[in-house]
N, CA, C and O atoms as CSV, one atom per row, in Angstrom:
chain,resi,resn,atom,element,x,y,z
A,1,UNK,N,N,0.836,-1.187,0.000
A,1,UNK,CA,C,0.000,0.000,0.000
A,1,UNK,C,C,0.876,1.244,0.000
A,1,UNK,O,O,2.040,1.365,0.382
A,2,UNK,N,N,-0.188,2.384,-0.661
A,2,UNK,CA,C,1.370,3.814,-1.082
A,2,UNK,C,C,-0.073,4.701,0.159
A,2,UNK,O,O,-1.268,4.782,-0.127
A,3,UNK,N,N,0.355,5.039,0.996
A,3,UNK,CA,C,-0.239,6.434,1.883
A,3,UNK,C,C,-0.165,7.730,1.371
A,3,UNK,O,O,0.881,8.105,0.840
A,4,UNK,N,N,-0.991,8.356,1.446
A,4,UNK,CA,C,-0.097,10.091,1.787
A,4,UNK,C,C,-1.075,10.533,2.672
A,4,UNK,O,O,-2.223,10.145,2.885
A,5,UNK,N,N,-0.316,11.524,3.197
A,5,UNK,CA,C,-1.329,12.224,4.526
A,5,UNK,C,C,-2.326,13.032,3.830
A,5,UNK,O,O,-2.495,13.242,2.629
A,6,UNK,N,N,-3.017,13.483,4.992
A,6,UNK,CA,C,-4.065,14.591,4.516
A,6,UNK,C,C,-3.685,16.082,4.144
A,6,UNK,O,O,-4.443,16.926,3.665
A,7,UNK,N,N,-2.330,16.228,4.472
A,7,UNK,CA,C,-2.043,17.454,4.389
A,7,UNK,C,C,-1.292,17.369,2.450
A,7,UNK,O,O,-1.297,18.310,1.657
A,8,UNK,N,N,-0.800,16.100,2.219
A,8,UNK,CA,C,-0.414,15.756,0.430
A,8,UNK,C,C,-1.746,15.649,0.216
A,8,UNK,O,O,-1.720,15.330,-0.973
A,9,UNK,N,N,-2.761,15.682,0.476
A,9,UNK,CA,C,-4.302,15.242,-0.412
A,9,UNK,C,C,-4.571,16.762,-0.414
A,9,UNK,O,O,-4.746,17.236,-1.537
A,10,UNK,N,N,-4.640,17.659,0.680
A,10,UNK,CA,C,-5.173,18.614,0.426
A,10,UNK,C,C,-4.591,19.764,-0.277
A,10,UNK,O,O,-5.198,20.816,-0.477
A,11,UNK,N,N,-3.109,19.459,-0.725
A,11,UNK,CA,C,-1.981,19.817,-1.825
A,11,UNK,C,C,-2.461,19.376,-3.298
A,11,UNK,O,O,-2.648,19.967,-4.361
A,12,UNK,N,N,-2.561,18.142,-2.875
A,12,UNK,CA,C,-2.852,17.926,-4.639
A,12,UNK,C,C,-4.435,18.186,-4.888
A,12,UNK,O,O,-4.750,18.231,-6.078
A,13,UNK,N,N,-5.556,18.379,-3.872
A,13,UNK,CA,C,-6.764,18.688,-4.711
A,13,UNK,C,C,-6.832,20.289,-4.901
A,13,UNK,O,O,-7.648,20.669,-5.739
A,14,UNK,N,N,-6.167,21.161,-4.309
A,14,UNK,CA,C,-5.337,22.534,-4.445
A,14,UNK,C,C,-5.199,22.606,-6.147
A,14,UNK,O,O,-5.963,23.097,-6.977
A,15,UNK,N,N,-3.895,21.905,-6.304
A,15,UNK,CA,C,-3.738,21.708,-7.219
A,15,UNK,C,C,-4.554,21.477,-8.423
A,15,UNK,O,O,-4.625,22.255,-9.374
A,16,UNK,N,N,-5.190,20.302,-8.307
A,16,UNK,CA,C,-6.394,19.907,-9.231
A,16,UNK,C,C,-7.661,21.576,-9.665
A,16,UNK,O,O,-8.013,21.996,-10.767
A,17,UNK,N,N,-8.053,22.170,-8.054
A,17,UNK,CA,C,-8.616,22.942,-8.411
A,17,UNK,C,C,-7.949,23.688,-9.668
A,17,UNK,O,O,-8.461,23.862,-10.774
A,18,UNK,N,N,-6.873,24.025,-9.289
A,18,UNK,CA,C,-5.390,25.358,-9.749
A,18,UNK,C,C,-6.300,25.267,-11.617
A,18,UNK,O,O,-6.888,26.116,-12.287
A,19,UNK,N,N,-6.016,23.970,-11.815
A,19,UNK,CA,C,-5.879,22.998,-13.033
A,19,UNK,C,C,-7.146,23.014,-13.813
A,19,UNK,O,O,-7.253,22.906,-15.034
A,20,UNK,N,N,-8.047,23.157,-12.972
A,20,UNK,CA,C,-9.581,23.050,-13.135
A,20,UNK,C,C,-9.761,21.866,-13.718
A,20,UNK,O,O,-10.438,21.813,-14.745
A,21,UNK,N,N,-9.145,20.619,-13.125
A,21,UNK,CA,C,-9.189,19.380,-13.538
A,21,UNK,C,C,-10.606,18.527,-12.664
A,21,UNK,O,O,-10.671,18.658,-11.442
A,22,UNK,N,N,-11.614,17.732,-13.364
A,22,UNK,CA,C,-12.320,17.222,-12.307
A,22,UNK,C,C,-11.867,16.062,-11.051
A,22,UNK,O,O,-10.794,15.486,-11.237
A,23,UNK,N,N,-12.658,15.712,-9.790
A,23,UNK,CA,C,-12.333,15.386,-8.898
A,23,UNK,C,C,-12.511,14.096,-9.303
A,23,UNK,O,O,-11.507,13.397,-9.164
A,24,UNK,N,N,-13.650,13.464,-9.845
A,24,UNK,CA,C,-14.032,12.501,-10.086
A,24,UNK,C,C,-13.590,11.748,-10.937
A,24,UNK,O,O,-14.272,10.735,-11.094
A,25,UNK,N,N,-12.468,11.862,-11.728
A,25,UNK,CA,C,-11.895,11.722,-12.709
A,25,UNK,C,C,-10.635,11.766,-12.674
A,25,UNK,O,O,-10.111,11.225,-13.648
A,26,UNK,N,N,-9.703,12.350,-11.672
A,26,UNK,CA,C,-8.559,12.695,-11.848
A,26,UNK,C,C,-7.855,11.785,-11.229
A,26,UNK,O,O,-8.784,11.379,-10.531
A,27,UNK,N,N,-7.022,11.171,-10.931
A,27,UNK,CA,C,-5.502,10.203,-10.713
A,27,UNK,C,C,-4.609,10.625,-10.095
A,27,UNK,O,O,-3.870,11.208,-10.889
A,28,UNK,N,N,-4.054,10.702,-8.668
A,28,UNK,CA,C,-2.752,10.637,-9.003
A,28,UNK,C,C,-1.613,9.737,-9.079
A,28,UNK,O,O,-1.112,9.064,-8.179
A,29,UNK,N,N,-1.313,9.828,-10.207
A,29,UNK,CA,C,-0.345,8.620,-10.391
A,29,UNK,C,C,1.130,9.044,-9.791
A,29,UNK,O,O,1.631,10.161,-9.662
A,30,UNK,N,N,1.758,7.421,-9.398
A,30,UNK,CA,C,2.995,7.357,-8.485
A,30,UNK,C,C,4.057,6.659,-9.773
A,30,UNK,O,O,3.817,6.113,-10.850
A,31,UNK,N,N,5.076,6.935,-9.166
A,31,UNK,CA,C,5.904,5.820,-10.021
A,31,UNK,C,C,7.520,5.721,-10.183
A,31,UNK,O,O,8.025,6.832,-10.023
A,32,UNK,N,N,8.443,4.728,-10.448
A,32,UNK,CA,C,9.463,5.519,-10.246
A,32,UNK,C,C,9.843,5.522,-11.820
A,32,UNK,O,O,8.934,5.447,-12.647
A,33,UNK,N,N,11.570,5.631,-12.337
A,33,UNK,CA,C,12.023,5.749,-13.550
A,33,UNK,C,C,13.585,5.633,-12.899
A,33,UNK,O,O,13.885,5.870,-11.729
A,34,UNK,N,N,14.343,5.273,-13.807
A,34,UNK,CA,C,15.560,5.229,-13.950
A,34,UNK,C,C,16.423,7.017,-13.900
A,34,UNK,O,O,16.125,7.957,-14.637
A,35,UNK,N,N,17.130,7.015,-13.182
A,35,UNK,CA,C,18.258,8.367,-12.915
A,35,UNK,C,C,18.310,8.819,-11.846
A,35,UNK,O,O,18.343,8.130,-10.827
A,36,UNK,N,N,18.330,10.346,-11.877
A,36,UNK,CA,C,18.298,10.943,-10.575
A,36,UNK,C,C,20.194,10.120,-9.985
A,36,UNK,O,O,20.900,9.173,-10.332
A,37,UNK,N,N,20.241,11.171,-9.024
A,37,UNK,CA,C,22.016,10.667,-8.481
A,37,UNK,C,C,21.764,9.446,-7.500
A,37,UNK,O,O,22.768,8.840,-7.126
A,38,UNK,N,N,20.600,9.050,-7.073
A,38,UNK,CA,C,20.865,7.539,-6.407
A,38,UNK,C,C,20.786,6.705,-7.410
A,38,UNK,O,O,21.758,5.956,-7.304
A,39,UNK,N,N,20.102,6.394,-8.417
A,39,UNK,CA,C,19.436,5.418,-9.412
A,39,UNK,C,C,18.054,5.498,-9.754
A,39,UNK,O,O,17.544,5.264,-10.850
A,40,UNK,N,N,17.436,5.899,-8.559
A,40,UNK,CA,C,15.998,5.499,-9.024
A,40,UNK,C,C,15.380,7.059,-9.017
A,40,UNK,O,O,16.055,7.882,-8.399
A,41,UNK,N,N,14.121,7.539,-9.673
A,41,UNK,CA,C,13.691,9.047,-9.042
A,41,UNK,C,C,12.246,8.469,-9.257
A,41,UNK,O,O,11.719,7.653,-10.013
A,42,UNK,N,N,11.732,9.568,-7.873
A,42,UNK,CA,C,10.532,9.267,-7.884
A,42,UNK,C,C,9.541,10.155,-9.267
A,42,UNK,O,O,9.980,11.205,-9.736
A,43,UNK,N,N,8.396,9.625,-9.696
A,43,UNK,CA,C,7.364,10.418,-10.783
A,43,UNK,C,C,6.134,9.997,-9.916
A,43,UNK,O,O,5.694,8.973,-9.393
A,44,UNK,N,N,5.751,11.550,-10.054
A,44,UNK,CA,C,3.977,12.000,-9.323
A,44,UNK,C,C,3.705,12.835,-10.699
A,44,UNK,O,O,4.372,13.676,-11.302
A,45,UNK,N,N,2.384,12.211,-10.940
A,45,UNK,CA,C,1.623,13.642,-12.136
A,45,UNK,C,C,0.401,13.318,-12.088
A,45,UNK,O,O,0.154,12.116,-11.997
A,46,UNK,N,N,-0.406,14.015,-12.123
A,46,UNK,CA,C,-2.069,13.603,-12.469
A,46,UNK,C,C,-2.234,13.620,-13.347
A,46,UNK,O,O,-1.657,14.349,-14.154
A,47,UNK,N,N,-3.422,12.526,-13.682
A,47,UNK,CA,C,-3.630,11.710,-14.880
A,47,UNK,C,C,-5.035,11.569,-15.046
A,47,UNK,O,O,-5.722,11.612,-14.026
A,48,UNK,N,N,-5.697,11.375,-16.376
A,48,UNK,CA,C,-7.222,11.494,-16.227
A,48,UNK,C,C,-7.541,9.755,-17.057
A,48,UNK,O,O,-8.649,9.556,-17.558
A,49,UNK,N,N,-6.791,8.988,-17.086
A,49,UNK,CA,C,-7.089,8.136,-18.303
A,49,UNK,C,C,-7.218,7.039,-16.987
A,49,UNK,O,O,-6.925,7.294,-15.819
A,50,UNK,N,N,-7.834,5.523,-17.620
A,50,UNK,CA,C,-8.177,4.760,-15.942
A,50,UNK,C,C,-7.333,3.796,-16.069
A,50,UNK,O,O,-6.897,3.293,-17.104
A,51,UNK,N,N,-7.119,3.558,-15.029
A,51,UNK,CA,C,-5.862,2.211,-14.312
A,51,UNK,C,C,-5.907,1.559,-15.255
A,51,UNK,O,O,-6.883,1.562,-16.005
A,52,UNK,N,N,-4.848,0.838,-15.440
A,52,UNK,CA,C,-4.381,-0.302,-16.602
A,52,UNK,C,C,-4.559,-1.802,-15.383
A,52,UNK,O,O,-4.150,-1.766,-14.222
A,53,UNK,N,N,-5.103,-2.746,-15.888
A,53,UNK,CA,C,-4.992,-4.164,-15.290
A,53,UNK,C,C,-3.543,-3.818,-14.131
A,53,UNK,O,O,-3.750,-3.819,-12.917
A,54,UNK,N,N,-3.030,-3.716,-14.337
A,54,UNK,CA,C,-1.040,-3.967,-13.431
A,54,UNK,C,C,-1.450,-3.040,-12.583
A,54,UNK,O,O,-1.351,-3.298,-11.383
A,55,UNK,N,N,-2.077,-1.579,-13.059
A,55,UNK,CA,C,-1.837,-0.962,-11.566
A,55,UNK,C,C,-2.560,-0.915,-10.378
A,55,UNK,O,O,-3.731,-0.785,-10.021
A,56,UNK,N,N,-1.784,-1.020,-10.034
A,56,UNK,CA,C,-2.766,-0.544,-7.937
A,56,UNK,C,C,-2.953,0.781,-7.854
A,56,UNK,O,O,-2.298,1.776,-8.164
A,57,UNK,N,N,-4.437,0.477,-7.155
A,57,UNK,CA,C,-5.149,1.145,-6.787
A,57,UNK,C,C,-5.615,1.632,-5.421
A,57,UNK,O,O,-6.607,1.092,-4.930
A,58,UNK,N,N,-4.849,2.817,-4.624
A,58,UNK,CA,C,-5.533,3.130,-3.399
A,58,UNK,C,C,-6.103,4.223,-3.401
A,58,UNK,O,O,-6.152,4.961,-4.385
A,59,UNK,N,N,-6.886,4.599,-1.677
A,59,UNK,CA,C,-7.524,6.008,-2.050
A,59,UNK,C,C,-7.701,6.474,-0.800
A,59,UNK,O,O,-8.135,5.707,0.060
A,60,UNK,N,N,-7.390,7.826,-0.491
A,60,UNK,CA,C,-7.084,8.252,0.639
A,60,UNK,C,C,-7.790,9.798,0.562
A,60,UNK,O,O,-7.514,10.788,-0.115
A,61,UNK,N,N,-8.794,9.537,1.544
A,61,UNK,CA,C,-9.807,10.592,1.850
A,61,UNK,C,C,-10.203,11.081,0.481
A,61,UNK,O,O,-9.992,12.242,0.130
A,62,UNK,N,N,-10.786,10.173,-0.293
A,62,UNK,CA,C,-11.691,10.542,-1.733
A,62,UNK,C,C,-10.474,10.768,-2.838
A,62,UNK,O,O,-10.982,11.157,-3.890
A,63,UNK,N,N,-9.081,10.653,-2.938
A,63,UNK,CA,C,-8.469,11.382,-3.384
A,63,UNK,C,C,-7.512,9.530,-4.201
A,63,UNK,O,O,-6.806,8.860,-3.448
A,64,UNK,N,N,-7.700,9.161,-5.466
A,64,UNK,CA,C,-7.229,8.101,-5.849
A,64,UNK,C,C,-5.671,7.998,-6.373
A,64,UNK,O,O,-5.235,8.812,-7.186
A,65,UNK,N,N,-5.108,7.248,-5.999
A,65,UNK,CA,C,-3.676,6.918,-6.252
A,65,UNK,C,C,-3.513,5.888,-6.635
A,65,UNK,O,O,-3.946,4.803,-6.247
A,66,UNK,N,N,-2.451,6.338,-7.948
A,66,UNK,CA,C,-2.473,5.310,-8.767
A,66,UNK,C,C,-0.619,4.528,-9.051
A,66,UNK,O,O,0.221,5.427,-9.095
A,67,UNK,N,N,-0.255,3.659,-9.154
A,67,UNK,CA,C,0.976,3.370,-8.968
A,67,UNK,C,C,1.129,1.676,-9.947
A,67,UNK,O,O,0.478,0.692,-9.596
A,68,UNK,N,N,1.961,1.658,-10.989
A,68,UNK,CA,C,2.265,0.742,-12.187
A,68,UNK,C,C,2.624,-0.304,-11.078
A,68,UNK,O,O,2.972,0.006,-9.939
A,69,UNK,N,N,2.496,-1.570,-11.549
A,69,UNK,CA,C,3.371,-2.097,-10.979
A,69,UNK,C,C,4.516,-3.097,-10.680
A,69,UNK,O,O,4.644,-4.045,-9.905
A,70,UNK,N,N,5.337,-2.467,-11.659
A,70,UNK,CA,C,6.642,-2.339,-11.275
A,70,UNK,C,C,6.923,-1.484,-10.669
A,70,UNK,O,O,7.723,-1.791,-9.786
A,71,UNK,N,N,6.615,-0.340,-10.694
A,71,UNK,CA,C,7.083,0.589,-9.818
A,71,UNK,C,C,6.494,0.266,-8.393
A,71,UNK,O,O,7.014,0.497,-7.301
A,72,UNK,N,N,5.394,-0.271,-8.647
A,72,UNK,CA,C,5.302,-1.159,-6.770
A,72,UNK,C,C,6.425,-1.247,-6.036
A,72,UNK,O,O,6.893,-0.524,-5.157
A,73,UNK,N,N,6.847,-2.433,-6.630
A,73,UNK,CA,C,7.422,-3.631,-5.874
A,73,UNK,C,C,9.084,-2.305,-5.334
A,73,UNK,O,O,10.050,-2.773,-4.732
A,74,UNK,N,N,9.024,-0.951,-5.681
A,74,UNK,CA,C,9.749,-0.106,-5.163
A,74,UNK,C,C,9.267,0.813,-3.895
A,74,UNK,O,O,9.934,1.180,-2.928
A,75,UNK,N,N,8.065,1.036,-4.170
A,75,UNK,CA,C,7.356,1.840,-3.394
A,75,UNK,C,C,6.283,1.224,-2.300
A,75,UNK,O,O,5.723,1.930,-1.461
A,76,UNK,N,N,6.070,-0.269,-2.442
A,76,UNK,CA,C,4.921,-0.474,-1.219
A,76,UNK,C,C,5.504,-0.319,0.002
A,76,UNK,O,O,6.511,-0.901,0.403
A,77,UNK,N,N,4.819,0.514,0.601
A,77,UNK,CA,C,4.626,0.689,2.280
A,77,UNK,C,C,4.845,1.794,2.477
A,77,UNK,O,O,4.677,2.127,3.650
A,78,UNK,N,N,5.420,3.161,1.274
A,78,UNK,CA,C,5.642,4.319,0.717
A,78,UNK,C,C,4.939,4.947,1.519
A,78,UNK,O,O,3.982,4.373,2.037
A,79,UNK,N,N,5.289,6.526,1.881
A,79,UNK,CA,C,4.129,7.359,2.665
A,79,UNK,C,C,4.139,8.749,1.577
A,79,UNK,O,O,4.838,8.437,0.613
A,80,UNK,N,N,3.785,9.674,1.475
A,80,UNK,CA,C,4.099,10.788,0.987
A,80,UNK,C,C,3.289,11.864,1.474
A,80,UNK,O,O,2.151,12.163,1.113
A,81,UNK,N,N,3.985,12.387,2.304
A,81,UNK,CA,C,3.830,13.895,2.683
A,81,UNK,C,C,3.615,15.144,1.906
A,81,UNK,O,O,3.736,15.204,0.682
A,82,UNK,N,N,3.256,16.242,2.756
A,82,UNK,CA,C,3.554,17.721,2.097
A,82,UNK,C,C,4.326,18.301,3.315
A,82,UNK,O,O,4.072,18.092,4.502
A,83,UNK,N,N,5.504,19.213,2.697
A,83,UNK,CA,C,5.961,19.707,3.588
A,83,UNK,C,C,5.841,21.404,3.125
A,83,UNK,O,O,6.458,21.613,2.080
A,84,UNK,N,N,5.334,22.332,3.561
A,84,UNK,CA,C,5.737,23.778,3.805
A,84,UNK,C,C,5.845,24.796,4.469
A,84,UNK,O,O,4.938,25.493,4.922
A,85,UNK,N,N,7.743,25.026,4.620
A,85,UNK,CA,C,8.158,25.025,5.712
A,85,UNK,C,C,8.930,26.316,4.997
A,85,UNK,O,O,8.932,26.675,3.820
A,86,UNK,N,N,9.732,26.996,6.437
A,86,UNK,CA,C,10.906,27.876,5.442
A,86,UNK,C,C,11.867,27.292,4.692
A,86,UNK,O,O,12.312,27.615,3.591
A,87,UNK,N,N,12.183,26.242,5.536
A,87,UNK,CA,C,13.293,25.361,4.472
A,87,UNK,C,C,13.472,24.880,3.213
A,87,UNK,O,O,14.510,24.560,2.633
A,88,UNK,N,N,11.943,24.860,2.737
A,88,UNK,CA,C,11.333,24.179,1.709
A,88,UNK,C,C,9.986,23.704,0.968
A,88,UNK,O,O,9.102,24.017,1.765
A,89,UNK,N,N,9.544,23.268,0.150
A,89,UNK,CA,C,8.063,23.135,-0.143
A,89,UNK,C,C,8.027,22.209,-0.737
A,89,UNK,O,O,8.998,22.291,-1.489
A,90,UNK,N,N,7.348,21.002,-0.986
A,90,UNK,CA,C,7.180,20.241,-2.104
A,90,UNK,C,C,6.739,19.332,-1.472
A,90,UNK,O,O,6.256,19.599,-0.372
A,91,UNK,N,N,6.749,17.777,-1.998
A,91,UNK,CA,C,6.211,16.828,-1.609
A,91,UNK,C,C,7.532,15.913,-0.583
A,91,UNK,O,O,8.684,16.330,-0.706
A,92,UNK,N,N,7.291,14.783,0.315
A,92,UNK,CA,C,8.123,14.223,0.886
A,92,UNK,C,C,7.549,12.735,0.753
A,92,UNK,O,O,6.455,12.218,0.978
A,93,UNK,N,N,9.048,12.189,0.187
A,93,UNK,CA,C,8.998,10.588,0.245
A,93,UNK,C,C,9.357,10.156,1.496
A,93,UNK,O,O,10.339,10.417,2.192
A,94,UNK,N,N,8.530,9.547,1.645
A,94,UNK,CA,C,9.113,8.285,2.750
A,94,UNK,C,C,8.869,6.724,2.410
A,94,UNK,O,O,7.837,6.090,2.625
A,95,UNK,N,N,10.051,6.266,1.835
A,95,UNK,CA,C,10.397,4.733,0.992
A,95,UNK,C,C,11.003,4.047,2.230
A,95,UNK,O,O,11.945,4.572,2.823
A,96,UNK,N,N,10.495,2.938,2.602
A,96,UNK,CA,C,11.261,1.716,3.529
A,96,UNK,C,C,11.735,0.879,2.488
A,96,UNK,O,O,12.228,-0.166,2.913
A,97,UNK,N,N,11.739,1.005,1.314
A,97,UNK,CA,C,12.613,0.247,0.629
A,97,UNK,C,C,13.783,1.109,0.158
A,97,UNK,O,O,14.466,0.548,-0.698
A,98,UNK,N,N,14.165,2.278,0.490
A,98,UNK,CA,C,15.141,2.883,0.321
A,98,UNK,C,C,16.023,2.825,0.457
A,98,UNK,O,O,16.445,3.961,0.671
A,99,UNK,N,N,17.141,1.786,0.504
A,99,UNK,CA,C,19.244,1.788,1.238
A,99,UNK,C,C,19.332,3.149,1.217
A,99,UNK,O,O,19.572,3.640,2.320
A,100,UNK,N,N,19.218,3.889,0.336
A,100,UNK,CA,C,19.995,5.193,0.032
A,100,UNK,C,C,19.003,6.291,-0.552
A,100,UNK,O,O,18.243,6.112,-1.504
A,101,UNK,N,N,19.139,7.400,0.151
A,101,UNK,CA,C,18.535,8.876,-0.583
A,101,UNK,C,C,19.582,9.917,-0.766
A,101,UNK,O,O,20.470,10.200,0.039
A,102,UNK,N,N,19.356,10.458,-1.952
A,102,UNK,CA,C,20.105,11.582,-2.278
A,102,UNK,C,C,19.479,12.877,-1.242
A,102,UNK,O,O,18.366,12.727,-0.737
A,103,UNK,N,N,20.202,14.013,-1.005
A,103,UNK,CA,C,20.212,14.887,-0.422
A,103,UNK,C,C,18.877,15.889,-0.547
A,103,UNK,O,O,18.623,16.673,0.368
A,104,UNK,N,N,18.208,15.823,-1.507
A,104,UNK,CA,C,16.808,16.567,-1.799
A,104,UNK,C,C,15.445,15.452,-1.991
A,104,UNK,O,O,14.295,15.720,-2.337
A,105,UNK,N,N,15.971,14.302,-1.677
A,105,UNK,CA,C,15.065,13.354,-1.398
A,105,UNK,C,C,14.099,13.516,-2.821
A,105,UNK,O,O,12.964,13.941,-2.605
A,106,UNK,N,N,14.436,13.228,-4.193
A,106,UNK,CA,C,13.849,12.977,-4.541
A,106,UNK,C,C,14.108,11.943,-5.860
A,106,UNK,O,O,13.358,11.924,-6.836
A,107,UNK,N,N,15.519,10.937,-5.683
A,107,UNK,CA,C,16.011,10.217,-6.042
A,107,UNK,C,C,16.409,8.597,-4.320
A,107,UNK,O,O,16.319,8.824,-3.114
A,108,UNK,N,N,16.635,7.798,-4.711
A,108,UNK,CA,C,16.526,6.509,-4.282
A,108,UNK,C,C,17.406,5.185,-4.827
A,108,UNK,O,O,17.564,4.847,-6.000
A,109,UNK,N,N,17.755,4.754,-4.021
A,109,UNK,CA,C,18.249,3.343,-4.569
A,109,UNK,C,C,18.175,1.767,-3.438
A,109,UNK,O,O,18.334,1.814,-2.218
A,110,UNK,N,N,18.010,1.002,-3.916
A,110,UNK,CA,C,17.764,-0.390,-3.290
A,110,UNK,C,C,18.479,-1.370,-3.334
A,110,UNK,O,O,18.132,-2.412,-2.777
């Protein structure tokens, strides 16, 4: 299972409004890809098209997440935060399958 708190749900339906994308319809998809300075980087984008057979499907306070899966078997038990702070703004991974994070946390390796 991929989490995010309520404070990443109420970021990304922010967002969605921003977008004027509908609620009922919209995705957000998880995932990783090859690069980034550990090996792996994380990909978040919203998406309007519907789950393919492979992906998982969770949903957290009305708000659906979507994640391939291969990119699973990187990310289950995943949390993802919002952080905005002075230090910084954006989203926060938290991977227990992680050995290693690069310094802006938004690369990974296993």
């Amino acid at each position: 299972m991929i989490t995010i708190t309520p404070k990443a749900v109420s970021e990304v339906k922010k967002i969605m409004d921003e977008q004027k994308l509908a609620f009922d319809n919209t995705l957000l998809r998880i995932g990783v890809q090859g690069g980034g300075c550990s090996g792996f980087s994380y990909m978040m984008g919203l998406d309007q098209t519907a789950p393919g057979q492979e992906d998982k499907v969770f949903e957290s306070d009305g708000l659906k997440v979507v994640c391939d899966g291969k990119s699973f078997l990187y990310l289950s038990g995943m949390s993802i935060d919002f952080n905005d702070s002075i230090n910084g703004r954006g989203f926060v991974f938290n991977n227990p399958n992680a050995q290693r994070s690069c310094g802006c946390g938004t690369s990974f390796s296993v």
